[in-house]
PyMOL Python script that loads the backbone (N, CA, C, O; Angstrom):
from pymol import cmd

cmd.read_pdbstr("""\
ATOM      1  N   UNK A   1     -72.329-133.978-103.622  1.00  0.00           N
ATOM      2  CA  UNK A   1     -71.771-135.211-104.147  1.00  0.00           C
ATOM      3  C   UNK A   1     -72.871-136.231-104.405  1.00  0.00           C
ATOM      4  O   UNK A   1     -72.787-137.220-105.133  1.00  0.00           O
ATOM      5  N   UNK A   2     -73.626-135.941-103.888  1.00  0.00           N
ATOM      6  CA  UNK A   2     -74.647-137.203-103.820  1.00  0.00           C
ATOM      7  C   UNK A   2     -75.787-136.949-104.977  1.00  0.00           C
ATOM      8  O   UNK A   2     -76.529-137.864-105.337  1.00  0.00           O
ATOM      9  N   UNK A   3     -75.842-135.928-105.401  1.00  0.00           N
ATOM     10  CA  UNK A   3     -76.857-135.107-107.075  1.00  0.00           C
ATOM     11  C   UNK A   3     -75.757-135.725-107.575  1.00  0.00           C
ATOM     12  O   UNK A   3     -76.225-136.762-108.045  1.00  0.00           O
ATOM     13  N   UNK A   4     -74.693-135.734-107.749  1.00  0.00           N
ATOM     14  CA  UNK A   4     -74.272-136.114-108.883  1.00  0.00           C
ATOM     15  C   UNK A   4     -74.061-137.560-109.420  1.00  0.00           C
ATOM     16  O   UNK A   4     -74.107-137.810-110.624  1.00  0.00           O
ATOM     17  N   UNK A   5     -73.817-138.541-108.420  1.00  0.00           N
ATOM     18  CA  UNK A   5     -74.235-139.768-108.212  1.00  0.00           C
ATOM     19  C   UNK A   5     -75.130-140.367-108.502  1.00  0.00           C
ATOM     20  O   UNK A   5     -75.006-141.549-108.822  1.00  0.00           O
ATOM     21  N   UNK A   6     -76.610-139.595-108.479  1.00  0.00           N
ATOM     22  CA  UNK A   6     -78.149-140.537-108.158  1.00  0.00           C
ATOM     23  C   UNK A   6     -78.016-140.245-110.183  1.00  0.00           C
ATOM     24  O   UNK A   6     -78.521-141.145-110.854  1.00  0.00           O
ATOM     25  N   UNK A   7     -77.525-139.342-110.774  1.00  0.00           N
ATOM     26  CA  UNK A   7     -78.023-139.451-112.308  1.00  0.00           C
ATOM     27  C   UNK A   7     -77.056-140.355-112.859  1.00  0.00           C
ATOM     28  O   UNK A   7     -76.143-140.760-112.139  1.00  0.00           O
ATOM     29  N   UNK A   8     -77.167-140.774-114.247  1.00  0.00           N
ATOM     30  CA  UNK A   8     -76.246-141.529-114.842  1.00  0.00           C
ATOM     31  C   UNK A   8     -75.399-141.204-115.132  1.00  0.00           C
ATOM     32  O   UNK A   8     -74.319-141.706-114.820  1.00  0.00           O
ATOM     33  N   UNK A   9     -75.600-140.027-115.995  1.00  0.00           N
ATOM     34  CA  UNK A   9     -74.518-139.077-116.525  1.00  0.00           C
ATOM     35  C   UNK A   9     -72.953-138.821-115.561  1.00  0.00           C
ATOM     36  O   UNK A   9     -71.782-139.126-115.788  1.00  0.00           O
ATOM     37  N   UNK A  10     -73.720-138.042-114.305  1.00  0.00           N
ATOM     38  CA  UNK A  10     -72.868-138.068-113.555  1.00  0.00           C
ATOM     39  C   UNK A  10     -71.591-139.161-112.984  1.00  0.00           C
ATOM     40  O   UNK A  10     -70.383-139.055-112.772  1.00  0.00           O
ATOM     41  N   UNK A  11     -72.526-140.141-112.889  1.00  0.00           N
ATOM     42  CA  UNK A  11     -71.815-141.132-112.495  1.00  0.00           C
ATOM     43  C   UNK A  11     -70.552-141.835-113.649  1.00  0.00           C
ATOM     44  O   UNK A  11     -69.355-142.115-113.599  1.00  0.00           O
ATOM     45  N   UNK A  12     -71.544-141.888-114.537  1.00  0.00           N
ATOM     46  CA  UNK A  12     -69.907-142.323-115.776  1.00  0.00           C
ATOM     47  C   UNK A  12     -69.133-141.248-115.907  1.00  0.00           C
ATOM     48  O   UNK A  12     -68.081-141.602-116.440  1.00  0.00           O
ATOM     49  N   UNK A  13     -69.143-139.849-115.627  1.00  0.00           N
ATOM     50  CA  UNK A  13     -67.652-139.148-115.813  1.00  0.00           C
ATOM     51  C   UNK A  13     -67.287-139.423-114.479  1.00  0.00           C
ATOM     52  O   UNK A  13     -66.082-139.665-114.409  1.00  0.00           O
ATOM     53  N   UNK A  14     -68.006-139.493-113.140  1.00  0.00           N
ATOM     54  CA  UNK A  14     -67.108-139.849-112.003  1.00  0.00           C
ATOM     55  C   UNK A  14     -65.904-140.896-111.761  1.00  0.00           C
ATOM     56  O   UNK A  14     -64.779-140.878-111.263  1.00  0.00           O
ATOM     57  N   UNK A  15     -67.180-142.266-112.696  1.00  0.00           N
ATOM     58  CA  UNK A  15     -66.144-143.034-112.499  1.00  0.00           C
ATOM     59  C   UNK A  15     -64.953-143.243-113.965  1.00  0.00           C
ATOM     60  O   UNK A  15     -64.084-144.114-114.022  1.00  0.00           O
ATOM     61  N   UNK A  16     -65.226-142.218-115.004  1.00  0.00           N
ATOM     62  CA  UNK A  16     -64.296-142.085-116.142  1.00  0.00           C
ATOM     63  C   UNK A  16     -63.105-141.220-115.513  1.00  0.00           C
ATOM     64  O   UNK A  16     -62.026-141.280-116.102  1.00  0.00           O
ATOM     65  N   UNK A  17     -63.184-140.576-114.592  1.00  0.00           N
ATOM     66  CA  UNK A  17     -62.308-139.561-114.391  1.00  0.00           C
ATOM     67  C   UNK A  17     -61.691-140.433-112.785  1.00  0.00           C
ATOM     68  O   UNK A  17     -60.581-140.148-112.336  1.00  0.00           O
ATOM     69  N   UNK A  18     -62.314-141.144-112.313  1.00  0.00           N
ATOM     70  CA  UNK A  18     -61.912-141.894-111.270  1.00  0.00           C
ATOM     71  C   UNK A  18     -60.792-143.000-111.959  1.00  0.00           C
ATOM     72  O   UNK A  18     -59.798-143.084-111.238  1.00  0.00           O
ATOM     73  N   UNK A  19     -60.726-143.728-112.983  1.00  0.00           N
ATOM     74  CA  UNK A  19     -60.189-144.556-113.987  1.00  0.00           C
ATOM     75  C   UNK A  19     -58.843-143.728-114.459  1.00  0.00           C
ATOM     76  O   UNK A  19     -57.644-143.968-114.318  1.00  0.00           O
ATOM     77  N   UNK A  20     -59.538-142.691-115.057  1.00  0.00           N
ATOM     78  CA  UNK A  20     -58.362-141.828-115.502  1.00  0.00           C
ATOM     79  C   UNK A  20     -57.066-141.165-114.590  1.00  0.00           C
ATOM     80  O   UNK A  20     -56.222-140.508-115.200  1.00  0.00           O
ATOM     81  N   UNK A  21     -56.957-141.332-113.321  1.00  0.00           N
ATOM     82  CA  UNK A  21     -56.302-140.604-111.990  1.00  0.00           C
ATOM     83  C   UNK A  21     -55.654-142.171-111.893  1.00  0.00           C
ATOM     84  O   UNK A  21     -54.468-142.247-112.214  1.00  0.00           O
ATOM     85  N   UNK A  22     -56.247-143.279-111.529  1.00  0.00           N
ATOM     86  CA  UNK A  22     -56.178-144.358-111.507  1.00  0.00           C
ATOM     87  C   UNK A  22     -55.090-144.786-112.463  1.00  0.00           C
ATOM     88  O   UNK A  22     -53.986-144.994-111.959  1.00  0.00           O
ATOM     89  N   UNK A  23     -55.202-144.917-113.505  1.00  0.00           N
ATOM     90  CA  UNK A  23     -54.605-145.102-114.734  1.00  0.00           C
ATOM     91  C   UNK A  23     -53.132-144.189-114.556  1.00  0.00           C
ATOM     92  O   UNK A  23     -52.041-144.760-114.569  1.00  0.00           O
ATOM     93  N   UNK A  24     -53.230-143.134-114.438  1.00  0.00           N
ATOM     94  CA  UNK A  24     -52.141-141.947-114.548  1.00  0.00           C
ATOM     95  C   UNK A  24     -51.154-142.310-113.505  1.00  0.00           C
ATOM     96  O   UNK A  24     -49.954-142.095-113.680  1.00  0.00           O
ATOM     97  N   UNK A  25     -51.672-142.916-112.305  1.00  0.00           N
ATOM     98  CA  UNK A  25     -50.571-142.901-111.368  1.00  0.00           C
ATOM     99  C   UNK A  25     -50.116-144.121-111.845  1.00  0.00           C
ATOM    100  O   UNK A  25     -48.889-144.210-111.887  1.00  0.00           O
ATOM    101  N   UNK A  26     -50.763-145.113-112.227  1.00  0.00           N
ATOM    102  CA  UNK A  26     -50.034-146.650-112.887  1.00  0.00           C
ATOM    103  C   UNK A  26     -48.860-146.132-113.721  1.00  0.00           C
ATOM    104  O   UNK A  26     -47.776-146.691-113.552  1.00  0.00           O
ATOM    105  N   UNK A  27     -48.959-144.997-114.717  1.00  0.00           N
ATOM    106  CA  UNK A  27     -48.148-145.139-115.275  1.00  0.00           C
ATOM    107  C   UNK A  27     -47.328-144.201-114.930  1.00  0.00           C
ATOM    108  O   UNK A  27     -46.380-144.281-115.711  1.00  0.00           O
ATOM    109  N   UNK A  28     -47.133-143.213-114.074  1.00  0.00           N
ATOM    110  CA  UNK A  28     -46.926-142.191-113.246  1.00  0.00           C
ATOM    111  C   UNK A  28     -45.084-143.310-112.273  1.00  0.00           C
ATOM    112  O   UNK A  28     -43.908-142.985-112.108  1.00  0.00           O
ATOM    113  N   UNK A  29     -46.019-144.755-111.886  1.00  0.00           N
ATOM    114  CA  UNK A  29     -45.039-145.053-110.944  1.00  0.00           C
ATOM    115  C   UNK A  29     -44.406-146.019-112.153  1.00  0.00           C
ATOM    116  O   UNK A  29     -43.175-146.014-112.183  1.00  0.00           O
ATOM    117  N   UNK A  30     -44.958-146.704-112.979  1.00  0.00           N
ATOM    118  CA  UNK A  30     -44.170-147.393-113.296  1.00  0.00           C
ATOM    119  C   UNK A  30     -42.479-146.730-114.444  1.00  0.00           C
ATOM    120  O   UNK A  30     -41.502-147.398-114.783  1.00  0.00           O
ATOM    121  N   UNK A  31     -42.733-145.501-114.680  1.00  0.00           N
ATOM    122  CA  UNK A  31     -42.070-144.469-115.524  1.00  0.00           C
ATOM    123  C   UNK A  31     -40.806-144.620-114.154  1.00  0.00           C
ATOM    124  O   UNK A  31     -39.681-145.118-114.198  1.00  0.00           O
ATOM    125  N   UNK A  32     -41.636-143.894-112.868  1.00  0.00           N
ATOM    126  CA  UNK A  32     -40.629-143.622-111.716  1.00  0.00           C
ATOM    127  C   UNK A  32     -39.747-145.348-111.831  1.00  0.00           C
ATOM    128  O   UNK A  32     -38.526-145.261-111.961  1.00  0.00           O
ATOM    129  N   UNK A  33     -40.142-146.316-111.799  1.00  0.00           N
ATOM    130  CA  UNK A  33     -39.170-147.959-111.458  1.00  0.00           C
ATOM    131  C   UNK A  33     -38.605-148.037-112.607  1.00  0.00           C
ATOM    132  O   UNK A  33     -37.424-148.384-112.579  1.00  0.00           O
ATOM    133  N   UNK A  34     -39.322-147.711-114.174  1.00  0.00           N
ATOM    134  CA  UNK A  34     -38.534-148.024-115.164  1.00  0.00           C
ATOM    135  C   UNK A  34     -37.169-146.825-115.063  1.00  0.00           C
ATOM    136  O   UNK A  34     -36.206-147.155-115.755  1.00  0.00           O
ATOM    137  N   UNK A  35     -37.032-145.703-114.404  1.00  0.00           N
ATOM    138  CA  UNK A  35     -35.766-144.756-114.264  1.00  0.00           C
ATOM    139  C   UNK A  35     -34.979-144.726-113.006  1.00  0.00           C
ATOM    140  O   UNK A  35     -34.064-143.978-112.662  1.00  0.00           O
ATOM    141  N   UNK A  36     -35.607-145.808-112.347  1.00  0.00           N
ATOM    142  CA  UNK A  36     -35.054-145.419-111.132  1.00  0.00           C
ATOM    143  C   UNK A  36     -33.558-146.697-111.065  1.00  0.00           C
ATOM    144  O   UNK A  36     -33.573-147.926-110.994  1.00  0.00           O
ATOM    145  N   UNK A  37     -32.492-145.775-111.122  1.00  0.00           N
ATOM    146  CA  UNK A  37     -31.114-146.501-111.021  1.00  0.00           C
ATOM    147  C   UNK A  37     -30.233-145.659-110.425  1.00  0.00           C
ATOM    148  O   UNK A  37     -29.996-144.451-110.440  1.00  0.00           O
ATOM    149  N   UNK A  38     -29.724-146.843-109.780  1.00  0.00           N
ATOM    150  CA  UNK A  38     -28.331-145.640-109.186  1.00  0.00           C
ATOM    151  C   UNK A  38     -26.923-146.313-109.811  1.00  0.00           C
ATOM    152  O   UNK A  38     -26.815-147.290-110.553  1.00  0.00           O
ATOM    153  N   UNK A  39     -25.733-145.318-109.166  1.00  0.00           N
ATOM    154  CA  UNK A  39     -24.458-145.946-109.867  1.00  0.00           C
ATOM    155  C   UNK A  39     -24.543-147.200-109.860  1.00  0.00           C
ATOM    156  O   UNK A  39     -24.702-147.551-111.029  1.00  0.00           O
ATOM    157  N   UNK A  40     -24.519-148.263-109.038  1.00  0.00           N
ATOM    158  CA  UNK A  40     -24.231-149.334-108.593  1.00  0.00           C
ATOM    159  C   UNK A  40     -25.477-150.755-109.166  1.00  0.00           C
ATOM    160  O   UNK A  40     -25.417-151.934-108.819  1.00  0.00           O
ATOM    161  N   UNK A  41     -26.548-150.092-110.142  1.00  0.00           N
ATOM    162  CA  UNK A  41     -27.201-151.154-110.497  1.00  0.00           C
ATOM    163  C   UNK A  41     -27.175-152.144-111.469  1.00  0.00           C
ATOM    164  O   UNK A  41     -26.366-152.348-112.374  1.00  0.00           O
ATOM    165  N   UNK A  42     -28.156-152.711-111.150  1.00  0.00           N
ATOM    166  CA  UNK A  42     -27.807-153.874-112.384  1.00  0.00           C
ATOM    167  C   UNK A  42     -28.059-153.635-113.602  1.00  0.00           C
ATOM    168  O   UNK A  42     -28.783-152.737-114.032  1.00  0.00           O
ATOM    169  N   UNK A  43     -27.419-154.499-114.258  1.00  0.00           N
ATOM    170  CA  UNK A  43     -27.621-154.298-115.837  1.00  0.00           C
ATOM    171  C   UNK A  43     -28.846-154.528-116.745  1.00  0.00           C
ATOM    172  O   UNK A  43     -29.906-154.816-116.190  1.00  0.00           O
ATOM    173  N   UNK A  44     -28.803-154.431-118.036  1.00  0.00           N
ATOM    174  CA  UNK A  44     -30.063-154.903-118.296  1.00  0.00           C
ATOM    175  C   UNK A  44     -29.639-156.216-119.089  1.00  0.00           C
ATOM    176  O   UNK A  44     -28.689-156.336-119.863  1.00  0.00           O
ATOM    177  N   UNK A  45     -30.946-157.552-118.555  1.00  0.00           N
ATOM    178  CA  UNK A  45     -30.548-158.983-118.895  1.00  0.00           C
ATOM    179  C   UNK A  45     -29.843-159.255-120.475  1.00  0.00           C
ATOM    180  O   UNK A  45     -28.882-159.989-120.704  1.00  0.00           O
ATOM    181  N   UNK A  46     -30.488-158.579-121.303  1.00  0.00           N
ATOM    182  CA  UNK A  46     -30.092-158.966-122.668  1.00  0.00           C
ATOM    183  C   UNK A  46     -28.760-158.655-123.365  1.00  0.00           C
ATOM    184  O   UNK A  46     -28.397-158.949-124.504  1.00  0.00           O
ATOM    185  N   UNK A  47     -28.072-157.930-122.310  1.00  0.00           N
ATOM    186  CA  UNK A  47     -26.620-157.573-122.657  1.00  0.00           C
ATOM    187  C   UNK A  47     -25.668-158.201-122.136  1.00  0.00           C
ATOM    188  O   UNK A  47     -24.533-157.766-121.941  1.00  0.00           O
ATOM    189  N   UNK A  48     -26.285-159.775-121.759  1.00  0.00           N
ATOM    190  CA  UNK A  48     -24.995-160.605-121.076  1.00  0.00           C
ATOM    191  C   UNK A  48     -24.812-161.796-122.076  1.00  0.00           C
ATOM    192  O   UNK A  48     -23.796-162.483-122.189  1.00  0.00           O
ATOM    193  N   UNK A  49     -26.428-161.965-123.052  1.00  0.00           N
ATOM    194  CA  UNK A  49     -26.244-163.028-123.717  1.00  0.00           C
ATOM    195  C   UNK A  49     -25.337-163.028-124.939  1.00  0.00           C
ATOM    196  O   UNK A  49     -25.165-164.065-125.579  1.00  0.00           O
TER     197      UNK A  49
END
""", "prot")
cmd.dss("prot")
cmd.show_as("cartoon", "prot")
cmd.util.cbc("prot")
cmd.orient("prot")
């Protein structure tokens, strides 16, 4: 782990692929809150006006 660190190279896909895992679960959970409903929830706001 540590060769791959001390070069540059290495280090920008570490931290491109560190970003990318990062990124994936952001949208990973927010997919899970935007579906997550049960019988009993609320509505959505723009269908009361």
């Amino acid at each position: 782990m540590k060769k791959i660190t001390r070069n540059e190279l290495g280090r920008h896909m570490l931290f491109f692929v560190g970003k990318t895992i990062f990124y994936f679960c952001i949208i990973l959970m927010l997919i899970y809150l935007y579906h997550y409903k049960n019988v009993q929830g609320g509505t959505f706001i723009y269908n009361e006006f």
